[in-house]
ROTOR-456874 format. One line per 5 residues: their letters; for each residue x, y, z of C-alpha. Coordinates in steps of 0.02 Angstrom, whole numbers, plus 32768, in hexadecimal, padded with zeros to 4 digits. Example, Ala and Ser with C-alpha at 12.3 -4.5 7.8 and 13.67 -1.06 7.14 Angstrom:
<recs>
as) 8267 7F1F 8186  82AC 7FCB 8165
</recs>
This chain:
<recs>
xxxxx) BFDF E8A9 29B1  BFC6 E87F 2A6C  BF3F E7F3 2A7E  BE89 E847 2AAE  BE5B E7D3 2B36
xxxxx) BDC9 E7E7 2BA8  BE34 E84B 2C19  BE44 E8C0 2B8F  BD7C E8E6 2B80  BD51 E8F7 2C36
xxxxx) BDE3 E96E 2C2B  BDB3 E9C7 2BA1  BCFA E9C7 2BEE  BD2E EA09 2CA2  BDAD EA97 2C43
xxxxx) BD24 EAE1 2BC0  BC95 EAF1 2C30  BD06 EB37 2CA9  BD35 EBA6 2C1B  BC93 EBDA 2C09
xxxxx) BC43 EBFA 2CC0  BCE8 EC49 2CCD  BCB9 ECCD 2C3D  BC0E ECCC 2C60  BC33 ED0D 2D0C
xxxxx) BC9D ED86 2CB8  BC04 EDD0 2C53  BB97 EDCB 2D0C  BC14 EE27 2D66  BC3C EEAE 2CC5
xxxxx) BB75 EEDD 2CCE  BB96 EEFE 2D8D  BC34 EF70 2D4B  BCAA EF04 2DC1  BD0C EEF0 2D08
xxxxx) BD13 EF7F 2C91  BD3D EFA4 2BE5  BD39 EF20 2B6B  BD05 EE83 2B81  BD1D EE03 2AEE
xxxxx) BCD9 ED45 2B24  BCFB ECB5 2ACE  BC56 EC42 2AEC  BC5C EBC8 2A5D  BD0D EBB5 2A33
xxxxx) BD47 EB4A 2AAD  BD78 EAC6 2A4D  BDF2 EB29 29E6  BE62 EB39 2A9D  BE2E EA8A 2ACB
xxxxx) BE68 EA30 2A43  BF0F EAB3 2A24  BF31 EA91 2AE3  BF34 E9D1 2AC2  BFB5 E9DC 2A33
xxxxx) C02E EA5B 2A8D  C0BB EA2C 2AF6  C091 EAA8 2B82  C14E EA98 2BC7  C17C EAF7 2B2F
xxxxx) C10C EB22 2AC2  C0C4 EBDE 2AAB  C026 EC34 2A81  BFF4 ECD2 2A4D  BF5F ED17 2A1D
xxxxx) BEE0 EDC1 2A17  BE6A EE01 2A9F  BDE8 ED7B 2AB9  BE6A ED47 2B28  BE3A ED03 2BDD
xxxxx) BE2C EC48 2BCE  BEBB EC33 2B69  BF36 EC4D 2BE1  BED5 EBD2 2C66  BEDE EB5C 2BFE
xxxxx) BFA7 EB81 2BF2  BFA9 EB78 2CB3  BFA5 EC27 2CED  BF32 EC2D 2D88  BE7A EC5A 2D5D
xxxxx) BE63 ECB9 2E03  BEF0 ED45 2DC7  BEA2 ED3E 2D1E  BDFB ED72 2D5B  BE52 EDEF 2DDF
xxxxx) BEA7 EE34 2D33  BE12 EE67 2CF7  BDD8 EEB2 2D8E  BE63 EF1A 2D7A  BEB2 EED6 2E2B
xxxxx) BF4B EED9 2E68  BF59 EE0B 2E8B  BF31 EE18 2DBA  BFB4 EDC1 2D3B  BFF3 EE75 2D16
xxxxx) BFD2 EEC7 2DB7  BF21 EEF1 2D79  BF98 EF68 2CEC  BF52 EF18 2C5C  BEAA EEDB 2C71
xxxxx) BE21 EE6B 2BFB  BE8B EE7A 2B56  BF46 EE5F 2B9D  BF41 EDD3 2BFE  C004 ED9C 2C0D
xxxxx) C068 ED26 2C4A  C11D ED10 2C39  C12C EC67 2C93  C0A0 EC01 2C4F  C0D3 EC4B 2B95
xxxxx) C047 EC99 2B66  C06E ED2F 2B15  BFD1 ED92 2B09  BF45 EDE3 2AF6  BF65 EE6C 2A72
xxxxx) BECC EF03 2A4A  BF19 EF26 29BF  BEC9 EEB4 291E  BF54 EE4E 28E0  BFD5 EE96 2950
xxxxx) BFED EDE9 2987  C013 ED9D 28E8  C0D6 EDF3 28BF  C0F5 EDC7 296F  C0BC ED16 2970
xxxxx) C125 ED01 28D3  C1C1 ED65 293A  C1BA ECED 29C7  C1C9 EC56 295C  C25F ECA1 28F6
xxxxx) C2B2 ECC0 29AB  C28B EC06 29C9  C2CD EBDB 2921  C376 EC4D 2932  C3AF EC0E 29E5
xxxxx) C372 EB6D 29A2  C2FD EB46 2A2E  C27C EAAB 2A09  C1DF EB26 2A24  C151 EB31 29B7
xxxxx) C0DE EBE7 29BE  C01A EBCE 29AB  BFE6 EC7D 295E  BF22 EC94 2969  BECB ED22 2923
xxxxx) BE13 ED46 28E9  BDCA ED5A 2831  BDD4 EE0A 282B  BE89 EDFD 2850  BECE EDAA 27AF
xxxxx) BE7C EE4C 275F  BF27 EEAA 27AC  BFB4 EED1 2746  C024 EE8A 27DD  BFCF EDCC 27C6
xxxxx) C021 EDC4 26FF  C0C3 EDFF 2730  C0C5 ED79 27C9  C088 ECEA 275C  C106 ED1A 26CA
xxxxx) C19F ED2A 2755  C164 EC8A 27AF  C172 EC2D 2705  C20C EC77 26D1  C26C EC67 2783
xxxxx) C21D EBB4 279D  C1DB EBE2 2847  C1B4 EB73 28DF  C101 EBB5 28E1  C047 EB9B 28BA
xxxxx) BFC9 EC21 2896  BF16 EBEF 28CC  BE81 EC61 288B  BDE1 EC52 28F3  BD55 EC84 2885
xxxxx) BCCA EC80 28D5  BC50 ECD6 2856  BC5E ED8F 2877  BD03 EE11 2898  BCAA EE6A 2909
xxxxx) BBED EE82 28BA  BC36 EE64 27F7  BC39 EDB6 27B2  BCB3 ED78 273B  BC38 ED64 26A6
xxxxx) BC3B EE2F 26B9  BCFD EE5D 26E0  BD3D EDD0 264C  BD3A ED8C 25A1  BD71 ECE0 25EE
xxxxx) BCF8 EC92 2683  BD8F EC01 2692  BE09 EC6B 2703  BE7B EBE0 2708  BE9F EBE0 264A
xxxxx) BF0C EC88 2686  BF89 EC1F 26A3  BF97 EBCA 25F5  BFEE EC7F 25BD  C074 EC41 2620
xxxxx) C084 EB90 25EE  C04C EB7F 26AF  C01F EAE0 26F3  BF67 EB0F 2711  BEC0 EACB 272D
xxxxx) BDFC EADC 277C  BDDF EA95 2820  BD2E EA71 2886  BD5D EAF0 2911  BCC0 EAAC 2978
xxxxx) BD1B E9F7 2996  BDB0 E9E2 2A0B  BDDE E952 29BB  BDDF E98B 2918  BE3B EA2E 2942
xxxxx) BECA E9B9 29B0  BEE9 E955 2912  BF0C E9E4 2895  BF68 EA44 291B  BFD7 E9B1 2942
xxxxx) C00F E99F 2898  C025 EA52 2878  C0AA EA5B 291E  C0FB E9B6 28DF  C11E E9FA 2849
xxxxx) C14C EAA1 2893  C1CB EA5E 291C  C21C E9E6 289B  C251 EA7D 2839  C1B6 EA6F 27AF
xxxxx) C186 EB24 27C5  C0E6 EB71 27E3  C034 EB3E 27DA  BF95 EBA6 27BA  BEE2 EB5E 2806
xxxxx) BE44 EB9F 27FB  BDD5 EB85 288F  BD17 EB95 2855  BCCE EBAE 290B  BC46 EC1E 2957
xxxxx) BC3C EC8F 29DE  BB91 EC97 2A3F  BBA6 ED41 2A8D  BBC7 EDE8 2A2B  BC5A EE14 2A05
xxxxx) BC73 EE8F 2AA4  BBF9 EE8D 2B1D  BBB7 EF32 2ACC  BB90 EEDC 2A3F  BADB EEE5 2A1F
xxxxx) BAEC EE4D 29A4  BA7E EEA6 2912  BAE9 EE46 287B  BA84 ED97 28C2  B9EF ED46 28F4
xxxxx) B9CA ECDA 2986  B9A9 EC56 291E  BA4E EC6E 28E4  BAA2 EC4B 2988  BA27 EBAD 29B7
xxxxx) BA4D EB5A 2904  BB30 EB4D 2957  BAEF EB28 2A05  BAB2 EA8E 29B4  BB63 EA7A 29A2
xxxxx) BBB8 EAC3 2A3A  BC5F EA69 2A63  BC37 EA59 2B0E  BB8C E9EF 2AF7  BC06 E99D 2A6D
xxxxx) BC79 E961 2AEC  BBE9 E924 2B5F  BB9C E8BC 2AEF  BC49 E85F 2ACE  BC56 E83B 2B86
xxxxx) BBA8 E7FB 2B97  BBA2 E79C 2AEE  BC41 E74A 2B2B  BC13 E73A 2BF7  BCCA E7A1 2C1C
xxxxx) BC55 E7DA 2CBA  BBBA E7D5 2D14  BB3A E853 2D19  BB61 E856 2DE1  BC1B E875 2D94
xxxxx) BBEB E8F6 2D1C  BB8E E953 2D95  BC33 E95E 2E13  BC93 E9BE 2D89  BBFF EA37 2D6D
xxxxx) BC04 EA4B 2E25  BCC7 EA62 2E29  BCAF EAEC 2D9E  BC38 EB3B 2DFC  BC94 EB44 2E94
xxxxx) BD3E EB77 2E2F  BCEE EBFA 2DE9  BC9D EC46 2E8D  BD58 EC2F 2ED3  BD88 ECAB 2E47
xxxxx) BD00 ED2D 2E68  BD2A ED2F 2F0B  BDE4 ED4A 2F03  BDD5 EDD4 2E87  BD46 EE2D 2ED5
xxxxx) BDB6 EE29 2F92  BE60 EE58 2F37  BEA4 EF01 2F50  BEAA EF8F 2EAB  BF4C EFB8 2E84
xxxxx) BF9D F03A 2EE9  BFBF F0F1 2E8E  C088 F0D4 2EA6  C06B F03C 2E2C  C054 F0AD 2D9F
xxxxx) C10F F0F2 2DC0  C163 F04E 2DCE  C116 EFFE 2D2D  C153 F094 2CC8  C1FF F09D 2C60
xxxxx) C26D F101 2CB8  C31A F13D 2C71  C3A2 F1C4 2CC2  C3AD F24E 2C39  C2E7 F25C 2C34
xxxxx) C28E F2B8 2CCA  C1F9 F2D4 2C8D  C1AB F24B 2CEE  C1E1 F245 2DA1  C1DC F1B1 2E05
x) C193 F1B5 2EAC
</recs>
């Protein structure tokens, strides 16, 4: 695994609060209606990207993952002014403001989605890393998906073809307590989602999802083994989400108290403590990257609120269009 020096943490610091401002600017400007439709945050898990981010090689490497989307692909290097303008549904957006909170895309920085539908992702994570494996390309595919995924038919078949094809890729579960409002203890027999993978003779295991560290560690070996030609890994994240699971969740299925006991435990105050305990910066220091955040974040805002909506004539020329089939004319 690449050393975690004290470059890493003030990195890992500066990228999840700006993670989280980011996202929590999201939620101000969705109660405003600036962004509209769905809105699923990821407050709390930041340490699941963190440490995944630290174990990639980002020159080759791909990720792919469900619709609590936005940070992820920051964090791959897609510019967080076009993801915001996504979800404004602008034209300066990463699709054109086309696909909006839940299909955030981009081709360059491979990061393959952003998928509404629950466990679409998975078949297509496992896809990507048999292409990988077939034109023998040294990738490795991180596939993430919530708890309430593995509960699809689609996760089984991926994590029986992965096994029996020896794929390049690693599937990440972030359980964070509830698929939607249901908790596991009420969807499943089994609380230990990683065990899923034992069916499949799966290298598989738990991992403390609030920790960067700890998730960088058990990531690394999983795409070690996975780009020397060991196959397929299966981790369990535990994690915890702060916000509902939409913004129009009303959070019924939990207390308050709930929600206080993890902030206890929230990665970011994690990674603070690390830096102070180990005098990696001043508080003069620390309080620069809060500022940069700040002003990062208001940079965003600002670019998505002053970027154009996409022209109608968009809608034409992001369309298939085919000869012998006139039944939608382009203009």
């Amino acid at each position: 695994m690449k050393k975690i020096t004290k470059e890493v943490y003030l990195k890992w610091y500066e990228d999840m609060l700006f993670w989280r401002k980011f996202e929590d600017k999201l939620a101000q400007v969705y109660i405003q209606q600036k962004v509209r439709g769905f809105l699923h945050l990821y407050n709390g898990q930041e340490a699941v990207l963190a440490g995944s981010l630290h174990a990639m090689d980002l020159t080759k490497d791909r990720m792919i993952t469900a619709y609590r989307n936005h940070v992820q692909p920051i964090g791959m290097g897609v510019d967080p002014k076009k993801v915001m303008a996504e979800l404004y549904g602008k034209v300066t957006g990463t699709s054109k403001g086309m696909g909006g909170s839940m299909h955030i895309f981009s081709k360059e920085h491979r990061f393959h989605g952003g998928h509404g539908i629950v466990g679409g992702q998975i078949p297509l994570g496992a896809g990507m890393a048999f292409g990988d494996k077939y034109f023998g390309r040294d990738n490795v595919t991180l596939c993430y998906m919530g708890d309430g995924a593995v509960r699809q038919g689609s996760f089984h078949e991926s994590m029986n073809l992965a096994m029996l094809w020896q794929l390049p890729v690693v599937f990440i579960c972030e359980n964070n307590g509830y698929a939607m409002g249901t908790s596991v203890a009420r969807t499943s027999h089994s609380t230990e989602i990683w065990k899923l993978g034992l069916g499949y003779e799966m290298p598989c295991g738990p991992v403390d999802g609030m920790n960067p560290e700890t998730v960088a560690q058990e990531v690394s070996k999983a795409i070690e083994r996975a780009r020397s030609g060991g196959g397929p890994t299966f981790l369990e994240m535990k994690t915890y989400r702060y916000r509902g699971h939409s913004m129009s969740d009303a959070q019924h299925y939990r207390t308050k108290e709930e929600v206080q006991e993890y902030q206890k435990i929230d990665p970011i105050t994690q990674v603070l403590d690390v830096i102070k305990e180990n005098n990696y910066a001043t508080e003069e220091e620390i309080k620069k990257i809060d500022d940069d955040v700040k002003r990062r974040v208001a940079e965003c805002e600002k670019f998505a609120d002053e970027s154009d909506y996409p022209p109608v004539q968009q809608l034409y020329d992001m369309v298939y269009e085919q000869e012998d089939f006139p039944f939608v004319q382009h203009k």
